[in-house]
RORO-236917 format. One record per residue (C-alpha): residue in three letters; x, z, y. Coordinates in pm, whole numbers. Layout:
[pt "Ala",[X,Z,Y]]
...
END
This chain:
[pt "Unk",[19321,5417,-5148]]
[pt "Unk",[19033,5588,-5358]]
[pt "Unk",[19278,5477,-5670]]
[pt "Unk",[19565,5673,-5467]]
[pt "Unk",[19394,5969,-5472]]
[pt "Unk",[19320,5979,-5853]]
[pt "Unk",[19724,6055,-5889]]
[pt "Unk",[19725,6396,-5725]]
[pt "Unk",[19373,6507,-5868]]
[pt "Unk",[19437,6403,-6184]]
[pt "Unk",[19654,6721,-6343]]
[pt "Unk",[19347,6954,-6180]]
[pt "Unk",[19073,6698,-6369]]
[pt "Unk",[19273,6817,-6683]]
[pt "Unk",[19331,7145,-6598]]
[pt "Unk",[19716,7144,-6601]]
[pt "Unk",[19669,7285,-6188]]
[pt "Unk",[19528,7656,-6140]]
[pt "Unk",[19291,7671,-5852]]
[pt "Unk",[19143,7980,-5669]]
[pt "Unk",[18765,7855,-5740]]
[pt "Unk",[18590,7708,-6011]]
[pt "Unk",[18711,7400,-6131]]
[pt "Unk",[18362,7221,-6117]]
[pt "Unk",[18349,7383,-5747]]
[pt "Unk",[18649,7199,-5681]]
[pt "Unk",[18580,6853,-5864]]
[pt "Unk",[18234,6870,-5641]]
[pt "Unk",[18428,6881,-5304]]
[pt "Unk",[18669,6587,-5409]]
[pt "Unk",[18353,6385,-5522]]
[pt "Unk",[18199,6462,-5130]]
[pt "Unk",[18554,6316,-5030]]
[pt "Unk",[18502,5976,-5259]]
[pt "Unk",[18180,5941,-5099]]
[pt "Unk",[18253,6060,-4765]]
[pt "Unk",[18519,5734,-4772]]
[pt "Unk",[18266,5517,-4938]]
[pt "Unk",[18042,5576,-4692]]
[pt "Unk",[18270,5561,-4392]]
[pt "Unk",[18396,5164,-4448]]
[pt "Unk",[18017,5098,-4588]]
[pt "Unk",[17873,5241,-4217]]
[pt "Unk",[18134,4982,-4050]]
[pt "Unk",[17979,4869,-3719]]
[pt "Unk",[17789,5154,-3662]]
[pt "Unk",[17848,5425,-3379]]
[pt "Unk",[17941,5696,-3525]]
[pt "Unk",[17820,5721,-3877]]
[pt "Unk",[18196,5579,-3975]]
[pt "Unk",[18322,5921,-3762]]
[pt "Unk",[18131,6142,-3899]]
[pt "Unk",[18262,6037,-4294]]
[pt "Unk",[18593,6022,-4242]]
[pt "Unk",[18551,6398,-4057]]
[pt "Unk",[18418,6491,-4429]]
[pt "Unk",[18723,6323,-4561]]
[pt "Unk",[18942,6520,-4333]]
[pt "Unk",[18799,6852,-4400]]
[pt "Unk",[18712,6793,-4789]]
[pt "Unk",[19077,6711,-4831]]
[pt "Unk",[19219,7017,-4633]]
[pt "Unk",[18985,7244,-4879]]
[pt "Unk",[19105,7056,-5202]]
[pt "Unk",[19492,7116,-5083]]
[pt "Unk",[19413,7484,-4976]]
[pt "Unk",[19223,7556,-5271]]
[pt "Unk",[19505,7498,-5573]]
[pt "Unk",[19707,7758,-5601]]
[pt "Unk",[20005,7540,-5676]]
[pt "Unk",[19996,7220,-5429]]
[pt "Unk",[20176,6985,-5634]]
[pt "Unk",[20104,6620,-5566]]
[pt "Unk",[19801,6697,-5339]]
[pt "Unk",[19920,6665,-5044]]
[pt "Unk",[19923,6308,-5123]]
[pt "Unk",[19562,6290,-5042]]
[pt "Unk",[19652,6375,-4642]]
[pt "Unk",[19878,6053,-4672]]
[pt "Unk",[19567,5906,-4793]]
[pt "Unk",[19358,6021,-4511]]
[pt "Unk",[19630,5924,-4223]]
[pt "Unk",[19668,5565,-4369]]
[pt "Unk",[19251,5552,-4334]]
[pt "Unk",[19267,5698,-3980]]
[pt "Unk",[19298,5333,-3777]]
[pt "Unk",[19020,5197,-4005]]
[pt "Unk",[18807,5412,-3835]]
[pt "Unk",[18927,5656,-3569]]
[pt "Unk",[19155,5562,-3229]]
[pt "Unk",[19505,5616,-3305]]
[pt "Unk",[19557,5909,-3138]]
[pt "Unk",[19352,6063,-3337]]
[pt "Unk",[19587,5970,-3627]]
[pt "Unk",[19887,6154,-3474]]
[pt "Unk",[19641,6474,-3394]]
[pt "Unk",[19580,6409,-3782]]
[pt "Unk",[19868,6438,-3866]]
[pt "Unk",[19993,6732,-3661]]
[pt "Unk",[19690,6908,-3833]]
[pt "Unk",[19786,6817,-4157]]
[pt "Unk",[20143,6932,-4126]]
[pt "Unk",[19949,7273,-3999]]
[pt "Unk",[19719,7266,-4319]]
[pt "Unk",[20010,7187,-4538]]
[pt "Unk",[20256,7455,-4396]]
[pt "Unk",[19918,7736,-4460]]
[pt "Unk",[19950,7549,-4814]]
[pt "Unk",[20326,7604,-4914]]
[pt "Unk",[20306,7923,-4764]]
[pt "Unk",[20048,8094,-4989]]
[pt "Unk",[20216,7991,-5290]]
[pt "Unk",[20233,8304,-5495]]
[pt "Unk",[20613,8384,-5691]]
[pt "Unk",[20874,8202,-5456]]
[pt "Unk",[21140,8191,-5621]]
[pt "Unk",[21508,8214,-5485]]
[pt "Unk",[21622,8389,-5173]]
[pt "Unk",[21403,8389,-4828]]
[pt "Unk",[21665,8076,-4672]]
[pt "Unk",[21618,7926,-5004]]
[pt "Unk",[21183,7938,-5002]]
[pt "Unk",[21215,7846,-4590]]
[pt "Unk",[21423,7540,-4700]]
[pt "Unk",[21204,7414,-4936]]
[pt "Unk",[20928,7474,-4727]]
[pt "Unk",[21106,7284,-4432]]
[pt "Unk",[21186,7000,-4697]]
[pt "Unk",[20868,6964,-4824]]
[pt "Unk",[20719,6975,-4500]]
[pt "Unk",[20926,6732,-4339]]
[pt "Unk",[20882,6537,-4658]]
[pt "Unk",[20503,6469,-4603]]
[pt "Unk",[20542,6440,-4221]]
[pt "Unk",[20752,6135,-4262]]
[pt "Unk",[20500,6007,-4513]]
[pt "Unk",[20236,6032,-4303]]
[pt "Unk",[20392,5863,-4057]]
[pt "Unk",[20514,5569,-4203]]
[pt "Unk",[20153,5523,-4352]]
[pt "Unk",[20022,5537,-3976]]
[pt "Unk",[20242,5272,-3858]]
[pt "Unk",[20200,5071,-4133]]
[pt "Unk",[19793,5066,-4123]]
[pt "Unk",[19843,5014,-3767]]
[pt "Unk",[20053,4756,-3808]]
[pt "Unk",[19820,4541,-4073]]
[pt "Unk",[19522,4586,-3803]]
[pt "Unk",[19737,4428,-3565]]
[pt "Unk",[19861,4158,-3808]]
[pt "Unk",[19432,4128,-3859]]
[pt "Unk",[19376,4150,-3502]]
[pt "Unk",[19646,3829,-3453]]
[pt "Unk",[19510,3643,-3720]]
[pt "Unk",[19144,3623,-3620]]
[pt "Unk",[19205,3578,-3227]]
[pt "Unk",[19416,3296,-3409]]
[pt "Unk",[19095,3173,-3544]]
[pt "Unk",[18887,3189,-3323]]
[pt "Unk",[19102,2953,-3084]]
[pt "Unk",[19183,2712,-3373]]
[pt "Unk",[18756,2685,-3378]]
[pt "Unk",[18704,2691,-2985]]
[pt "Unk",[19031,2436,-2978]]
[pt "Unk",[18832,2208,-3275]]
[pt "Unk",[18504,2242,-3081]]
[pt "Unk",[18627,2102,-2751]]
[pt "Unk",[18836,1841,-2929]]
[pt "Unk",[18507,1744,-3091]]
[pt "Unk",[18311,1713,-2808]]
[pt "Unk",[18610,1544,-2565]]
[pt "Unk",[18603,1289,-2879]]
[pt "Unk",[18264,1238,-2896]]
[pt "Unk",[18257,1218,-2484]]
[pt "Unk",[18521,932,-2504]]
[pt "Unk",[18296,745,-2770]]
[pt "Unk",[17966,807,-2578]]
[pt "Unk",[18184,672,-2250]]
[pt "Unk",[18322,363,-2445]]
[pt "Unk",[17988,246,-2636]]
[pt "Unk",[17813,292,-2238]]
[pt "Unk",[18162,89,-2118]]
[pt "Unk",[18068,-172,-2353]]
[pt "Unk",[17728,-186,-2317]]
[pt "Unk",[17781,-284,-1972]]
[pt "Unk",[18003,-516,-2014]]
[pt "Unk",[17765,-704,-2235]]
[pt "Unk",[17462,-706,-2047]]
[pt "Unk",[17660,-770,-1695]]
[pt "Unk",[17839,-1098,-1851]]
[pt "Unk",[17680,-1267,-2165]]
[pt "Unk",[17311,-1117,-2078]]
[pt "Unk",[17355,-1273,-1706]]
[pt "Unk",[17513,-1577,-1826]]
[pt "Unk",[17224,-1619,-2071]]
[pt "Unk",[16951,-1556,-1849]]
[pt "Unk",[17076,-1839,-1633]]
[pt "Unk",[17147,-2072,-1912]]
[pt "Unk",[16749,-2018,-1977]]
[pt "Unk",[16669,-2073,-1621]]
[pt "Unk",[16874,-2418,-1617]]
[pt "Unk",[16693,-2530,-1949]]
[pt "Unk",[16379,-2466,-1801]]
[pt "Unk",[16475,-2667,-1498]]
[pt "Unk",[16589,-2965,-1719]]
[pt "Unk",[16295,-2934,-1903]]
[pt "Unk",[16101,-3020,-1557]]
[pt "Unk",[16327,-3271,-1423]]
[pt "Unk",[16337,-3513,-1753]]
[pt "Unk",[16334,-3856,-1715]]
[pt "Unk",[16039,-4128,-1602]]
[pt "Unk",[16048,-4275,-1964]]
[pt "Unk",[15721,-4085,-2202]]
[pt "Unk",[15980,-4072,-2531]]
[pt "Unk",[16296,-3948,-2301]]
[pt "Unk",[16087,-3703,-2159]]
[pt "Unk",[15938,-3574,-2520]]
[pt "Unk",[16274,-3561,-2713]]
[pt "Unk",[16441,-3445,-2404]]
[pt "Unk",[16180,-3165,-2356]]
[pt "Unk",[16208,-3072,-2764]]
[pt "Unk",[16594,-3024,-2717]]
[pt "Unk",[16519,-2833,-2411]]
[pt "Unk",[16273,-2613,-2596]]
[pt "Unk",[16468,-2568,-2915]]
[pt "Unk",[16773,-2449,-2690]]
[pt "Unk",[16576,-2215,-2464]]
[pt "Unk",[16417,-2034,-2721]]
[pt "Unk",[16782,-1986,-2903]]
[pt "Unk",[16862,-1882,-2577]]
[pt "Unk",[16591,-1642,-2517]]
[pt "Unk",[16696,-1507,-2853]]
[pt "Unk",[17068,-1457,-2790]]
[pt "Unk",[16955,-1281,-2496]]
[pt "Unk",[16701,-1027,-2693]]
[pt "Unk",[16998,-965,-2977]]
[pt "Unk",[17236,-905,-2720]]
[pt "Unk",[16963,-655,-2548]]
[pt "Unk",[16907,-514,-2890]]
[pt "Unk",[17278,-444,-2923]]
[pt "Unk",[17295,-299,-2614]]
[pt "Unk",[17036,-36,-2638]]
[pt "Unk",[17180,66,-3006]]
[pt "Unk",[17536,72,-2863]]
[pt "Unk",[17382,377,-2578]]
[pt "Unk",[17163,541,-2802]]
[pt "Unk",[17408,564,-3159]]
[pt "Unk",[17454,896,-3301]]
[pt "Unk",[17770,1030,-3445]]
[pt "Unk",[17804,1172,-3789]]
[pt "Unk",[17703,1526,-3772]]
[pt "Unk",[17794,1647,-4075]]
[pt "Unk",[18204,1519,-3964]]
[pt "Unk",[18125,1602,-3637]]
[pt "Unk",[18079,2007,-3785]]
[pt "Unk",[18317,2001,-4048]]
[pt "Unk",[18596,1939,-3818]]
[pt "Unk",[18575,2278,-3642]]
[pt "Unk",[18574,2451,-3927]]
[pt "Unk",[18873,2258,-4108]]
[pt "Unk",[19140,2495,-4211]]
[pt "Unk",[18965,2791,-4176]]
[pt "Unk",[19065,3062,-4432]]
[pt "Unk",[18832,3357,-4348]]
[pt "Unk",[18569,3347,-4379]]
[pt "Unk",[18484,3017,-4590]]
[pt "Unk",[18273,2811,-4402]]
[pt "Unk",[18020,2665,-4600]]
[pt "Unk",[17801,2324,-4429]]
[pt "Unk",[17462,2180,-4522]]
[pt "Unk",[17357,1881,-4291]]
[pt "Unk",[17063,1711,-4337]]
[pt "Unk",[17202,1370,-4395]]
[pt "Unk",[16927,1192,-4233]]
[pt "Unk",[16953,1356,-3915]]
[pt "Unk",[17037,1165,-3621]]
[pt "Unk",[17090,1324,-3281]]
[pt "Unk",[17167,1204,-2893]]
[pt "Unk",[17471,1336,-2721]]
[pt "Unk",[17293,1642,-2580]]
[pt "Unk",[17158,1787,-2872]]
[pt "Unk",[17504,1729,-3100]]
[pt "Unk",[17683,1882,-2817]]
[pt "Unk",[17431,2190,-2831]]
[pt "Unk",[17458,2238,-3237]]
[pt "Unk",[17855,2163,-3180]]
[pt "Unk",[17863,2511,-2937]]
[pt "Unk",[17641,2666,-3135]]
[pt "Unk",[17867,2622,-3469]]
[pt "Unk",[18136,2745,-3274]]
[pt "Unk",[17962,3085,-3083]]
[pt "Unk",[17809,3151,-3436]]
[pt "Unk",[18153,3081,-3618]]
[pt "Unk",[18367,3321,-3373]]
[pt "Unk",[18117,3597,-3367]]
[pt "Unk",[18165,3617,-3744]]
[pt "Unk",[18573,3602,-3730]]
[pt "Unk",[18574,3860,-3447]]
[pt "Unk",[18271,4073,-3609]]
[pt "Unk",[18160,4102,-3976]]
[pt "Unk",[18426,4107,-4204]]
[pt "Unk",[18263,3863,-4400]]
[pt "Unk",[18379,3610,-4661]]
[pt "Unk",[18160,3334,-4676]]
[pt "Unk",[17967,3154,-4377]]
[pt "Unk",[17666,2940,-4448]]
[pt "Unk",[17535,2694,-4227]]
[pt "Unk",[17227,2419,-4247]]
[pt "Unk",[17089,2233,-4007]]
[pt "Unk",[16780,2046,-4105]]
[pt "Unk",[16484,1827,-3929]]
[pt "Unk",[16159,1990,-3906]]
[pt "Unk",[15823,1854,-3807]]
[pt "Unk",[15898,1911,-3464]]
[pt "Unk",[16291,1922,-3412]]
[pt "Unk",[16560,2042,-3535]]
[pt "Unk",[16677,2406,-3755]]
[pt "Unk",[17024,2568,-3758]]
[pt "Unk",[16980,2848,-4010]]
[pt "Unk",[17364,3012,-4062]]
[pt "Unk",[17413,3318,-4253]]
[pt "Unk",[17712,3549,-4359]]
[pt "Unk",[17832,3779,-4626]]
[pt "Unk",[17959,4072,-4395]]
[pt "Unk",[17840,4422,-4251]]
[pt "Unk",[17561,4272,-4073]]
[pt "Unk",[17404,4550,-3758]]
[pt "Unk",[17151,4752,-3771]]
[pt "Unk",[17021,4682,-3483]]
[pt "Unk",[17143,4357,-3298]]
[pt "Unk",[17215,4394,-2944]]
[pt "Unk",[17323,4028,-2814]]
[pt "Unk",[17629,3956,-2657]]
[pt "Unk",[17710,3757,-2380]]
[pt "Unk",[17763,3505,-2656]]
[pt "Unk",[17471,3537,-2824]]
[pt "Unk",[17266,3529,-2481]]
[pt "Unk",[17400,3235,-2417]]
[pt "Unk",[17301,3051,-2767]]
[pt "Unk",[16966,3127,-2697]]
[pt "Unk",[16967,2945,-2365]]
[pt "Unk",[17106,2711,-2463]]
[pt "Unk",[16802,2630,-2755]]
[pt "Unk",[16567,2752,-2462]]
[pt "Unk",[16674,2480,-2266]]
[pt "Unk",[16567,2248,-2533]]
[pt "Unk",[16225,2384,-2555]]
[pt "Unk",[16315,2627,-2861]]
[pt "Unk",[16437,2943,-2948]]
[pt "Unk",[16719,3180,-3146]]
[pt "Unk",[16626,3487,-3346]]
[pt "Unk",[16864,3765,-3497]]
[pt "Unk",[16878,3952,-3823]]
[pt "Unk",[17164,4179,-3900]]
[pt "Unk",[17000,4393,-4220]]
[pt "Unk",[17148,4240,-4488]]
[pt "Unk",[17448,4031,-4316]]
[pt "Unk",[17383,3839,-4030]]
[pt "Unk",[17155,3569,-3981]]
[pt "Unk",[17089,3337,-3674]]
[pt "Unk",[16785,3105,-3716]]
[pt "Unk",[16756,2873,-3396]]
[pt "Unk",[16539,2561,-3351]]
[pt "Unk",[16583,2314,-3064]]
[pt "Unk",[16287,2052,-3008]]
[pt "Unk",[16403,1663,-3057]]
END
């Protein structure tokens, strides 16, 4: 849009379009509207900082237009300012915009000196004109209000496909927690019974050998030998059994799958690839991927997402960071409130920075 603008200004720049000030008087106020638009998409996310710039647009381009003494392709510039309007402003302020702008315009074409033709003939080109830039502003209305719509779609698109990938993660990771427990079961209830009582019944035989001193020694040997393999089997299969309840998932897959296929922004992961969680604490960096990865979509604008999680002395670090607007001063959500109970509940804690980006540092104890 600031490249727009250069079209209409362009013939003043070079002096081919008188003016009823200075030149460098005018070339000043269109340099307060550059910045003025600068400033209003740079102040996204605050209050009203964004409001109060693109009111210095409105009024620095209603000076520049009233201030040539020949309009020529400056009117342009309140195309310029309509098509900014949803950016920044409700849409009803748009149509009051450009209601005003016809006004501004009509105060424009009316002032300009030596009409030529007859009176019908200077009203007609007037109403032309007019009607001209009315329908221009229009269209460029509905079109920026259609693209924020279209924006609007996508990301609430996004952010189910993540909250969809996060609860397909964590029903998968349920099922294998359920099945490794199913199994576990399974194996101590039948081989670890049926080898504690094969152990009993060796013992027995052991005590019941026969009268004879060499039966009884070989027959006790055998007895031994097979007891202690039995004892064995029975600690392996114990072994087994504890590793089968207690085996962590891949994290690293387990993370990258909520982000798959997400365009904007560009997710970028860093696992520590010697970190091994339990259930709880995988399901507690799985939600917080996904509160931290929607807040981002539905927030800052941003391009790229970076995310680590590494172990510390004590526990575990999620450190994520974006590229976009960031907030001058953060004011959790019911989101964000809830990410930080969530660590809480794990004896750690979730802190905010939103001066340069956003950043969420959290730590959870192990």
């Amino acid at each position: 849009m600031l490249a727009v603008t250069l079209v209409p200004v362009t013939p003043v720049l070079f002096g081919a379009l008188p003016l009823d000030i200075p030149r460098a008087a005018w070339i000043a106020i269109y340099a307060v509207l550059v910045l003025a638009v600068i400033g209003a998409f740079w102040g996204v996310g605050d209050r009203w900082w964004p409001r109060i710039s693109f009111g210095i647009v409105v009024v620095a381009s209603w000076a520049l237009v009233l201030t040539a003494t020949h309009t020529g392709l400056l009117p342009v510039l309140f195309v310029v300012t309509v098509a900014l309007s949803p950016y920044l402003v409700p849409v009803w302020v748009g149509i009051g915009l450009v209601v005003a702008n016809s006004a501004v315009l009509t105060v424009a074409l009316l002032s300009v000196p030596d009409r030529s033709g007859s009176l019908a003939d200077g009203w007609g080109e007037l109403a032309l004109g007019l009607g001209f830039y009315i329908m221009i502003q229009a269209a460029s209305l509905l079109s920026s209000v259609a693209m924020l719509r279209e924006q609007h779609a996508r990301r609430e698109l996004a952010e189910a496909h993540v909250e969809l990938q996060a609860a397909t993660v964590l029903l998968a990771e349920s099922a294998r927690v359920n099945e490794r427990l199913r199994i576990s079961r399974d194996l101590h209830d039948l081989i670890g019974h049926q080898l504690t009582v094969l152990t009993l019944e060796l013992e027995a035989a052991k005590h019941r050998a026969g009268a004879s001193a060499d039966a009884a020694v070989a027959v006790s040997a055998h007895v031994e030998r097979a007891g202690g393999v039995a004892r064995d089997l029975l600690s392996s299969v114990r072994e087994t059994v504890g590793e089968l309840r207690t085996e962590s998932t891949d994290l690293a897959e387990t993370l990258q799958r909520i982000v798959q296929d997400l365009r904007e922004p560009r997710v970028e992961l860093d696992i520590d690839a010697d970190l091994a969680l339990d259930e709880d604490r995988t399901q507690l960096l799985v939600r917080a991927v996904q509160e931290i990865v929607t807040n981002t979509i539905r927030h800052a604008e941003a391009r790229t997402l970076r995310i680590a999680v590494q172990a510390t002395p004590t526990g575990i670090e999620l450190r994520a960071h974006d590229d976009g607007w960031g907030a001058g001063d953060v004011e959790p959500g019911n989101g964000l409130r809830g990410l930080r109970e969530r660590f809480a509940a794990f004896g750690g804690d979730v802190s905010f920075d939103g001066s340069r980006g956003f950043t969420v540092v959290a730590r959870a104890e192990r």
